[in-house]
N, C-alpha and C positions, 0 to 999 in steps of 0.2 A: 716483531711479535707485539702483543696488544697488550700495554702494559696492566689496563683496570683497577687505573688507579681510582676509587670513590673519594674523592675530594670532599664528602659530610666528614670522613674520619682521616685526618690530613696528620695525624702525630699518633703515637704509639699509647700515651693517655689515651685519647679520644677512642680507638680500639678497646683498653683495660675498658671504660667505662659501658663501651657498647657492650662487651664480654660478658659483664658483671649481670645486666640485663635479658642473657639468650641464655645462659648456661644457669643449671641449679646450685644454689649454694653450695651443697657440699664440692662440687665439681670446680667452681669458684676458686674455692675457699684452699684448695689441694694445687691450684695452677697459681692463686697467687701467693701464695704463705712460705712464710718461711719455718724456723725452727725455734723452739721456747721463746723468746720474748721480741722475734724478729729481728735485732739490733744489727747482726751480718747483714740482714736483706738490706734493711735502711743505709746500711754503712757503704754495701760495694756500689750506688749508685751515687750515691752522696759523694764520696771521694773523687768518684769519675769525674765528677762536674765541678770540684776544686781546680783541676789543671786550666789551666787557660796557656792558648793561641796567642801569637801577636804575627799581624797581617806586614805584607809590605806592598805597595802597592804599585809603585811607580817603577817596575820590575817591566821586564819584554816577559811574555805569557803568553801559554799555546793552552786550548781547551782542553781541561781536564783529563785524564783515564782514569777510572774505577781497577784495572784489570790488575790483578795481582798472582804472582806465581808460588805456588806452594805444590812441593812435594813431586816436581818434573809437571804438573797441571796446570795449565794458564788458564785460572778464574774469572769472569766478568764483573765482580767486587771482591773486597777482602774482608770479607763476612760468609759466615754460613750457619747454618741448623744447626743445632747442640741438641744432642742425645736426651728426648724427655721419655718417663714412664706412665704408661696410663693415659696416650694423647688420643685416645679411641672416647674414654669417658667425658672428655670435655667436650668433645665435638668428635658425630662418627665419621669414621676415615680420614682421621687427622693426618696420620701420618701418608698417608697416600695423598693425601690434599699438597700435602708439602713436599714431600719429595718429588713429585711431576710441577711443580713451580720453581725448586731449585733447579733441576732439567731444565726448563725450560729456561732458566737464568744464568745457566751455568755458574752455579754457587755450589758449597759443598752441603749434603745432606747427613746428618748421621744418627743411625737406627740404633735407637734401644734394645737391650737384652729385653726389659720385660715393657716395650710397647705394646699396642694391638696390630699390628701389621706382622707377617713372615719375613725372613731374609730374601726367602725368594720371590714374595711380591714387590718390595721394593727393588730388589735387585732388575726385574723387568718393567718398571716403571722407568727407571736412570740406565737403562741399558749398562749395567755392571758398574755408577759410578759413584752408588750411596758408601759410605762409611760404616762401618761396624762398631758400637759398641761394647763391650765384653764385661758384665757383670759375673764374676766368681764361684760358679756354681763347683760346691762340696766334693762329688764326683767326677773324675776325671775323665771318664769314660764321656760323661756330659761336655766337657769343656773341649774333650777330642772331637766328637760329633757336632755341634754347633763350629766350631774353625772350619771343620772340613766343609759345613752347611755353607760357608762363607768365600772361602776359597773356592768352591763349585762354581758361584756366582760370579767368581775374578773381583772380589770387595777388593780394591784398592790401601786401604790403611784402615788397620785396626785400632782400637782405641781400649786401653784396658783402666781402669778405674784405680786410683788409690785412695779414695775421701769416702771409701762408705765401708770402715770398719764394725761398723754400726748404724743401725739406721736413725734418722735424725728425730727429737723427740720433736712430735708438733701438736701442739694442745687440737689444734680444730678439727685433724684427722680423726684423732684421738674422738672427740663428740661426736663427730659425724659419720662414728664407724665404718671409715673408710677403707674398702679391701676392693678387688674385683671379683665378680659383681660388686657393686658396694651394698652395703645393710641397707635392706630398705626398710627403714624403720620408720612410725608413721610421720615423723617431722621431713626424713629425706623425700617421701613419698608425696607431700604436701608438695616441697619446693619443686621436684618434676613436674608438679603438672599444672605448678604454676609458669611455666617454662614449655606451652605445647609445642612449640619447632623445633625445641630440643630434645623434646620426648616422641613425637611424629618421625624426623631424622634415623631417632634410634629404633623405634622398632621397622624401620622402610629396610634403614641396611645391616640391624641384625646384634642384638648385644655383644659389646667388646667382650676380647677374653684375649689372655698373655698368647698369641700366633707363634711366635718363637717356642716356646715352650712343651705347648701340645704334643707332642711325640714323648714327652720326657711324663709328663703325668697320669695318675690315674687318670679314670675317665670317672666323670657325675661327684667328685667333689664338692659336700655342701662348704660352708663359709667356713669354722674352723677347721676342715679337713685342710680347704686352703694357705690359710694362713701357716701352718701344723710343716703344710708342703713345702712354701716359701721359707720358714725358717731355716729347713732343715738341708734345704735343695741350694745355700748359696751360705759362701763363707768368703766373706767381704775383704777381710782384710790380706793386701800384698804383701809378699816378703820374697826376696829376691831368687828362692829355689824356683815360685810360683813364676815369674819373670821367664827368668832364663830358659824355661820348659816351652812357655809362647814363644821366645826369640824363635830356639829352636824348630819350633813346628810352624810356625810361622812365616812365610816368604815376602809378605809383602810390607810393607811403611809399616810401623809401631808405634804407637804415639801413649805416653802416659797423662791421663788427666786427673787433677786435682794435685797438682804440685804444686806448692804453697812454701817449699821451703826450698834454700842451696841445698841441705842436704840430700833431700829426696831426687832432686834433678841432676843430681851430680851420682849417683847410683843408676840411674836410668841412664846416663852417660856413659858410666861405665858397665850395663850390660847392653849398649848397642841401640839402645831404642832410636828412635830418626826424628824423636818431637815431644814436645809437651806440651799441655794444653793448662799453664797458670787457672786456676778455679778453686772456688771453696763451695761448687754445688748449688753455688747462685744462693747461701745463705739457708739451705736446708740442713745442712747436716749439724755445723757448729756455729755456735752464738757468741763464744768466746774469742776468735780468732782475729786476724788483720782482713783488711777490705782485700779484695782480687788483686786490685789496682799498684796496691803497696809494695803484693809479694814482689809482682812483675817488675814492677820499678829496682828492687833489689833483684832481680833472677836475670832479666834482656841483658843487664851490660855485661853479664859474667859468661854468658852462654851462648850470644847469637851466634858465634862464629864455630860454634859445635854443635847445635840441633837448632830447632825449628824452635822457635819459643810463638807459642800463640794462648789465647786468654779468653776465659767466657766468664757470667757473673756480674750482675749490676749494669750490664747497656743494653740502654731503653732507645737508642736515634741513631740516626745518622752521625749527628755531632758526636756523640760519647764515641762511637768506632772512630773517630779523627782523633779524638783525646786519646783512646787507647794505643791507633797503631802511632801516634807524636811522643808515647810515653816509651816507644820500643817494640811493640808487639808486631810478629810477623804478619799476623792474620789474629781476625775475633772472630768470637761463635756468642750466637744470643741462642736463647731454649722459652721463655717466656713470651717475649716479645712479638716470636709468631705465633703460639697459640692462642696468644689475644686476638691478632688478627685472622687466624682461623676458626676461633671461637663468637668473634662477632661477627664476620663475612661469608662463612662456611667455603664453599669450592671456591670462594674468591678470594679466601684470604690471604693464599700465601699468596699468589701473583701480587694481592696490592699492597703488601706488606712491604716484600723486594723490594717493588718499584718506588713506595717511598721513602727506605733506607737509603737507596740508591740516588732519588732527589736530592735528598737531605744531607748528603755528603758531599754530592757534588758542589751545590752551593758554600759551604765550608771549605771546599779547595779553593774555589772560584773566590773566596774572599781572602783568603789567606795565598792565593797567587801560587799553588801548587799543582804542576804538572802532570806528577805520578806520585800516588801515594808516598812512596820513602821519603819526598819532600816535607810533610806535615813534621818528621819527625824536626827540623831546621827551625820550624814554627813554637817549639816549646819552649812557654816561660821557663826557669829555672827557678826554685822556690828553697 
């Protein structure tokens, strides 16, 4: 398969800054921000890249595998898509960009509650092997029908959210009257059309709107109707009756994301779930809290031998996934790092994004003298 990799944008920077110039501010500004004063965003990537490797070198060494097992599925990296909202707005057909590049990379993909794509488009895009997100919606009748939307498709592992009790405060949203559609109001209106291939793009294939969703809403909702909808249509936070209803109805992998603490993963343990996904939301939701990297550090030694511990939040390379999975982590998931490069590349992004996550690690085995990933974990300073 033809990697495409564009070698002008050879790092995950170099993507953010091409990003920052295709896409319009507000759209920007919601892919890279985080929540009140940033301090998580800065923090979980900043910690990643305190860990340090020590190489050896004069070792016997067989080239490299990427390939890692998760969940009975042998993956071609041990990375994959983390669940974004709104990846229509930044670039059209994001998520369809991306999930037919994970396919094709055999990486894992996982779809948002409120993306712009259907369960069932993605689900025939990955021939049934995208991932489901499950945001909380209020109604139960909703929350029976979107599973069932899911298990139709044979989704593989469900992913239910615990970090979004609330939504996170973000000043630039917040200015930029951000909803879907978003306000066009005449500063947003400016920055479109100073951005014509992102605004050509969008009217060629069609204004986003929540695809998941549609069945569940009015129809011709103007912008507060909207909002009005979204409030009322999801109630965020888990508690363990909520839990054990999904075990229940639920047949396939369960995985909790946004565990941040022993106690929450040790509930999720005890109602059966098969994984967690360590994350603080990539730094949207809370501004107070510890780096991604932290929790995990405190959660992997306690847990790996009873679920799947894996980790999204703050990695931006190839290196950071070595530092992640050297820190204990089964498997990482990034959410930003390809929409930069689907947002600066468009249909190309995500294949060239893979491919050079995939360079970028291999060489970090390649110097650190590791085989198969679980090796990197032997490579960690101790600090």
């Amino acid at each position: 398969m033809k990697s495409e990799v564009n070698y002008k944008y050879p790092s995950v920077e170099d993507l953010r800054r091409r990003a920052k110039c295709k896409i319009p501010k507000f759209a920007f500004e919601y892919l890279d921000g985080g929540c009140n004063d940033d301090v998580n965003l800065k923090k979980n990537t900043d910690r990643i890249r305190d860990i340090e490797l020590k190489p050896k070198y004069l070792v016997d060494y067989t080239v490299p595998s990427l390939k890692s097992e998760l969940f009975g599925h042998t993956y071609d990296a041990p990375f994959g898509i983390s669940p974004v909202g709104l990846q229509g707005l930044m670039w059209p057909k994001s998520p369809e960009i991306l999930a037919k590049a994970a396919f094709e990379h055999n990486i894992p993909f996982v779809l948002s509650t409120v993306t712009t794509a259907s369960i069932e488009r993605i689900a025939e895009i990955t021939e049934g092997k995208a991932w489901f997100q499950l945001y909380h919606p209020a109604q139960e009748s909703v929350t029976k029908d979107i599973l069932k939307r899911a298990e139709a498709v044979e989704c593989p592992v469900l992913v239910i959210l615990a970090d979004v009790p609330s939504f996170g405060y973000r000043p630039r949203d917040i200015r930029n009257g951000l909803s879907m559609p978003p306000k066009m109001t005449l500063t947003n209106i400016v920055n479109a059309m100073k951005r014509p291939h992102w605004s050509i793009q969008t009217l060629i294939k069609g204004q986003p709107s929540f695809e998941i969703l549609k069945p569940y809403m009015p129809k011709n909702l103007n912008l507060s109707q909207l909002a009005k909808f979204m409030d009322t249509t999801f109630s965020g936070r888990l508690n363990e009756d909520k839990i054990k209803k999904i075990r229940d109805n639920w047949k396939g992998k369960l995985v909790l994301k946004g565990a941040e603490s022993v106690h929450d993963v040790e509930k999720a343990y005890q109602l059966g779930l098969d994984g967690v996904i360590v994350s603080n939301h990539g730094g949207r939701q809370v501004d107070v809290g510890q780096a991604a990297i932290d929790s995990l550090k405190t959660i992997a030694p306690l847990y790996k031998e009873k679920l799947t511990v894996m980790m999204d939040s703050g990695i931006r390379g190839g290196a950071d996934v070595a530092r992640v999975m050297a820190s204990g982590a089964d498997f990482s998931f990034m959410g930003r790092t390809f929409m930069y490069g689907v947002s600066a590349l468009g249909r190309k992004g995500g294949n060239h994004t893979i491919a050079m996550l995939k360079t970028q690690l291999t060489q970090v085995m390649e110097q650190m003298s590791c085989g198969e990933i679980k090796d990197l974990q032997s490579k960690l300073v101790e600090k």
